[in-house]
C-alpha positions, -999 to +999 in steps of 0.1 A: -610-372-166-635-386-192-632-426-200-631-412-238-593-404-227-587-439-217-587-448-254-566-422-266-532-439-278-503-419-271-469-435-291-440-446-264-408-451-276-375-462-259-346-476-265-335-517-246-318-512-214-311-530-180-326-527-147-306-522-120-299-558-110-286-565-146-323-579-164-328-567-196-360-545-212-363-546-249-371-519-273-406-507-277-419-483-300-459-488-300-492-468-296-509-473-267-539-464-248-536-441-221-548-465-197-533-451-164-558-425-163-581-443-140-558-468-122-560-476-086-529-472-062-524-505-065-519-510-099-496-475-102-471-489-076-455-506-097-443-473-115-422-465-085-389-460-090-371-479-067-396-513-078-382-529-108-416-541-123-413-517-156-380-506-175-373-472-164-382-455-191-418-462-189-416-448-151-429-415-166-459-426-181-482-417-154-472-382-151-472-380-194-507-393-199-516-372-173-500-341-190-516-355-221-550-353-208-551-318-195-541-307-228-566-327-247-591-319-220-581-276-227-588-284-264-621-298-264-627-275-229-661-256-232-659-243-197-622-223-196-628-205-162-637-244-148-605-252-159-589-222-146-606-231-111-586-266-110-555-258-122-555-233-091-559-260-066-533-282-085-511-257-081-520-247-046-511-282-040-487-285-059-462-317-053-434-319-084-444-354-104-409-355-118-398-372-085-405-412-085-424-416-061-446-387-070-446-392-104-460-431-103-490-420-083-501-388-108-530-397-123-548-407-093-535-371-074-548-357-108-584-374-107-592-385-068-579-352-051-578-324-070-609-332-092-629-344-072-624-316-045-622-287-058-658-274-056-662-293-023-650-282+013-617-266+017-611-288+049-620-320+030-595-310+003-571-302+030-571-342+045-573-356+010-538-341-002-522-350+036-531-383+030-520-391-008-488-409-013-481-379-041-479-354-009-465-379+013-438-389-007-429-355-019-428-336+014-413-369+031-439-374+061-444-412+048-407-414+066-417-392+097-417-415+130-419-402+171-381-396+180-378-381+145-407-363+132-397-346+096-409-311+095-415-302+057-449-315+058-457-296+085-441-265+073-454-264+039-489-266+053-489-235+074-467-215+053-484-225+016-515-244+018-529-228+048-521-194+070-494-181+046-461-166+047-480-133+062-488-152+090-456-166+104-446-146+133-418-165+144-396-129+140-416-115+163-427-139+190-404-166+201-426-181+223-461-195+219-478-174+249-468-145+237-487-141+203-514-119+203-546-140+206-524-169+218-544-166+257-580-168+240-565-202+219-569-175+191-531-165+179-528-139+151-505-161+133-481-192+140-445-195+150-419-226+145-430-241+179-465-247+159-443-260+134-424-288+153-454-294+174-479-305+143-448-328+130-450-351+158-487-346+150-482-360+113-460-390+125-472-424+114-491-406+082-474-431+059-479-452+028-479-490+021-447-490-003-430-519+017-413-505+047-407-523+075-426-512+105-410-531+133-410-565+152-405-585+119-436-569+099-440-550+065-460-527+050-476-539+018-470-526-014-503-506-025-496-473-024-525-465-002-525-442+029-517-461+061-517-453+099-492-466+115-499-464+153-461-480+158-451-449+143-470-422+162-454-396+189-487-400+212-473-374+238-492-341+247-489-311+220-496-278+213-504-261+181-519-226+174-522-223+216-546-250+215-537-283+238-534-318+225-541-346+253-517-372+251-533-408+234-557-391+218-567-419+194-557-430+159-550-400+136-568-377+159-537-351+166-530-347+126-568-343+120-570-318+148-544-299+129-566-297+098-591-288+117-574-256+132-550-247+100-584-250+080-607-225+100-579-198+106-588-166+098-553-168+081-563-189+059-592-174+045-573-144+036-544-163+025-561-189+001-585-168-013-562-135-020-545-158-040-577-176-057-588-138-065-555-129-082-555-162-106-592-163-114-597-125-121-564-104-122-529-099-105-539-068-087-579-077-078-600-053-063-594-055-024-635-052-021-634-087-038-610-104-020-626-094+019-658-106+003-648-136-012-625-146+021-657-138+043-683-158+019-654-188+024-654-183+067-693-187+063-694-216+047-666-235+064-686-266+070-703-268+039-699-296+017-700-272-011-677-244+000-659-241-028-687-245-054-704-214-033-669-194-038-667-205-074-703-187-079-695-158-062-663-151-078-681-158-111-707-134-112-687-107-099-662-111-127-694-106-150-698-077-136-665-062-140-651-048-172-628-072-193-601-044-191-600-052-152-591-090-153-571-095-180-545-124-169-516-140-188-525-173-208-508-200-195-490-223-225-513-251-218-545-227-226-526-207-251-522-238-272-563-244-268-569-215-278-551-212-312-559-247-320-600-237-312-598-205-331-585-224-364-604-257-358-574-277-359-578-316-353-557-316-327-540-352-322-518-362-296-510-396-314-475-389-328-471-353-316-446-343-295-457-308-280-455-313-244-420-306-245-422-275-260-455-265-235-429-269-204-404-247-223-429-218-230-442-218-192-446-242-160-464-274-175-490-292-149-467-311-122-434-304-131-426-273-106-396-285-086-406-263-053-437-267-030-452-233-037-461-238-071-455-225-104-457-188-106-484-168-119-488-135-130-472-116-164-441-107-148-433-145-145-452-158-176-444-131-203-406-132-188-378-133-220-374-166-211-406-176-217-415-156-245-396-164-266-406-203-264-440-191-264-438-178-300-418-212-312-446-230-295-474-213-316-459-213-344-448-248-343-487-249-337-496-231-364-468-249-392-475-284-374-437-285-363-451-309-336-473-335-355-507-319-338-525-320-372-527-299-403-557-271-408-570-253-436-560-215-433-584-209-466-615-217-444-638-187-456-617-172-480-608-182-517-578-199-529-562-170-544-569-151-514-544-118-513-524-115-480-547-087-469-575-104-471-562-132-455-544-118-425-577-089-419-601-124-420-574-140-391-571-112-368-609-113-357-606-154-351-578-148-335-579-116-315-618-111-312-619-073-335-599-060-367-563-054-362-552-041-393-525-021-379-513-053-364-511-073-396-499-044-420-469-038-399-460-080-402-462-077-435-442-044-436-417-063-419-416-094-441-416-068-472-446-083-485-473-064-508-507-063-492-524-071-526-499-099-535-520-135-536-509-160-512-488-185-527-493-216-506-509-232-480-475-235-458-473-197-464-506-191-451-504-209-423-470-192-415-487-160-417-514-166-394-491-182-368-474-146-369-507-131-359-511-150-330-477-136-319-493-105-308-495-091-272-535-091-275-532-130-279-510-134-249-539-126-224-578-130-218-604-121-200-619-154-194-654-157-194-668-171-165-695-202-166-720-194-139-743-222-148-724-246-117-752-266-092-741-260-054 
């Protein structure tokens, strides 16, 4: 995230309260810079929510300035399929940041993991989200000690962020030696055994949030990943038919877990089918997917894995007809588009559209589940969410949220008649002519092509109901190739 977000003031308003232990918070209604952006973990612990350092109303500000950011970051965005590339891995990784602990720690998630990884190595990426207190509070392993090892870190990384649903074969095979592969320390797939076995792998992955570790010691409060050996089931294992000597040495059994979830073959497919399908369309070409899953098994080691998958995906969507990878806009990017295509000064200072953004579609950390939001236009375009999608681009277009005021007489006269008006909108907004499109919303608001348009307000109505069309609801994206690996 760019230091020019730093400055940007957001307004935070809420009402006096009480902490828990009876200390009151006044009332605050101020701008203020977004200035969690590119905090430490230090200075976000304090937005945990069982600290009383801030009133509990400003717990949330993490998570909203990071919301904020993405959405400003969409608006000014020059490089869409970039952002499309990220907001895959956030939600590949996806950890809900409306849970306290997760939600103090946000910003750093936002910028030090997904960010900064995602056109590095998958294996990399794989450690950094293990070891975040966003992933480690969320899936519980900061609580996961030898005796009791908690398996939903454990689980979510085999079934979701590694191998894949497809590849659990616990229905099958009951017992470790009997999956195929399982005698060459090659299984097919994995089976609960794996499951409980890398748990006790993971114990002792913690964070410094104050626990007490034993024999009259404390973690401190930093929020920062911590190894606590204490902690650690240090017995033999065995995961994916591969043997784990006992005392292996500090972190080495969860790292050796990374190590074989990450080179799978399972993975490959698993990761990348579902890369394919978000960057290009919901039913790729299967040619694509075994070649982008085999250009990801080559470069395993590479430091630049993911930039090298990034190119390859790119230019083969240049080669593909538009028609062939059209994909849903998610509300986030449907917002940056409109606001682009009518150069509206989009301002976040007093608006209040991130509401409205959740309503119309998943917003960015807010998925309740581990598997992420869904994508795809049976989920997105559902009568839920289309519905709020219209409301949200309209409240775009007649400034219902405070995002800014625009001039919907750029190019055209003042006494501009409705036809000429909607038929100079439908090519900013829609990339060709639509005239059947706009003469069928004026047939239905009874209005005479010739009339003039009588106000500003009016116009930008008007407009807003263009942008109501199915042809606005999805894009071909076009991919940025111009990437250094």
């Amino acid at each position: 995230m760019s230091k020019e977000l730093s400055q940007t003031a957001l307004r935070i308003r809420y009402p006096a309260g009480q902490y828990n232990d009876g200390r009151a918070w006044p009332a605050l209604d101020e701008l203020r810079p977004m200035s969690l952006l590119h905090a430490d973990l230090p200075a976000l612990f304090p937005y945990v929510a069982r600290e009383e350092a801030v009133p509990h109303p400003e717990r949330r500000r993490p998570r909203q300035e990071t919301q904020a950011a993405a959405l400003l970051n969409a608006v000014r965005s020059q490089n869409p399929w970039k952002d499309q590339w990220v907001g895959f891995w956030r939600d590949h990784f996806s950890v809900n940041g409306y849970e306290g602990g997760v939600e103090a720690f946000i910003p750093h998630f936002e910028r030090e993991v997904i960010q900064r990884h995602a056109l590095g190595n998958f294996r990399q990426f794989l450690e950094a989200t293990t070891t975040h207190p966003c992933m480690l509070f969320y899936l519980n392993n900061r609580s996961s000690k030898a005796g009791n090892a908690n398996e939903n870190y454990a689980r979510e990384l085999f079934e979701l962020h590694t191998l894949g649903r497809d590849a659990y074969l616990n229905d099958l095979y009951a017992e470790w030696r009997s999956v195929p592969g399982a005698a060459q320390a090659k299984p097919q797939g994995y089976i609960d055994q794996d499951v409980y076995e890398a748990a006790r792998a993971f114990t002792g992955w913690t964070v410094e949030d104050g626990s007490g570790i034993g024999g009259g010691q404390r973690l401190e409060k930093t929020g920062r990943f911590k190894y606590v050996e204490a902690w650690h089931d240090n017995y033999q294992k065995r995961v994916l038919a591969t043997e784990f000597n006992p005392y292996s040495g500090a972190m080495k059994d969860g790292q050796r877990v990374l190590d074989l979830c990450a080179s799978h073959p399972a993975t490959a497919h698993h990761v990348m089918t579902k890369l394919v399908r978000r960057m290009i369309s919901d039913n790729p070409p299967k040619a694509l997917i075994d070649s982008t899953t085999k250009l990801f098994i080559q470069h395993l080691r590479a430091p630049n894995q993911l930039a090298l998958v990034y190119q390859h995906l790119a230019k083969e969507a240049l080669r593909m007809p538009e028609s062939q990878r059209q994909k849903v806009r998610n509300p986030m990017r449907l917002v940056a588009v409109f606001a682009q295509a009518v150069q509206l000064p989009f301002d976040l200072t007093q608006a209040n559209i991130l509401g409205p953004i959740e309503a119309a579609g998943p917003a960015i950390y807010s998925w309740v589940s581990p598997e992420g939001p869904p994508d795809g236009v049976s989920s997105l375009l559902s009568a839920g969410y289309l519905r709020q999608r219209i409301s949200l681009i309209q409240g775009l277009a007649e400034n219902w949220w405070d995002t800014g005021e625009w001039d919907p007489y750029r190019g055209l006269s003042r006494s501009a008649s409705y036809a000429q008006l909607m038929s100079h909108w439908d090519v900013a907004l829609l990339g060709e002519p639509r005239p059947e499109l706009w003469q069928a919303i004026l047939t239905a608001q009874q209005i005479n092509p010739a009339d003039t348009v009588l106000s500003v307000k009016e116009a930008r109505k008007m407009i807003g109901y263009l942008a109501w069309s199915p042809s606005f609801q999805t894009e071909a994206i076009k991919p940025d190739t111009d990437l250094p690996v």
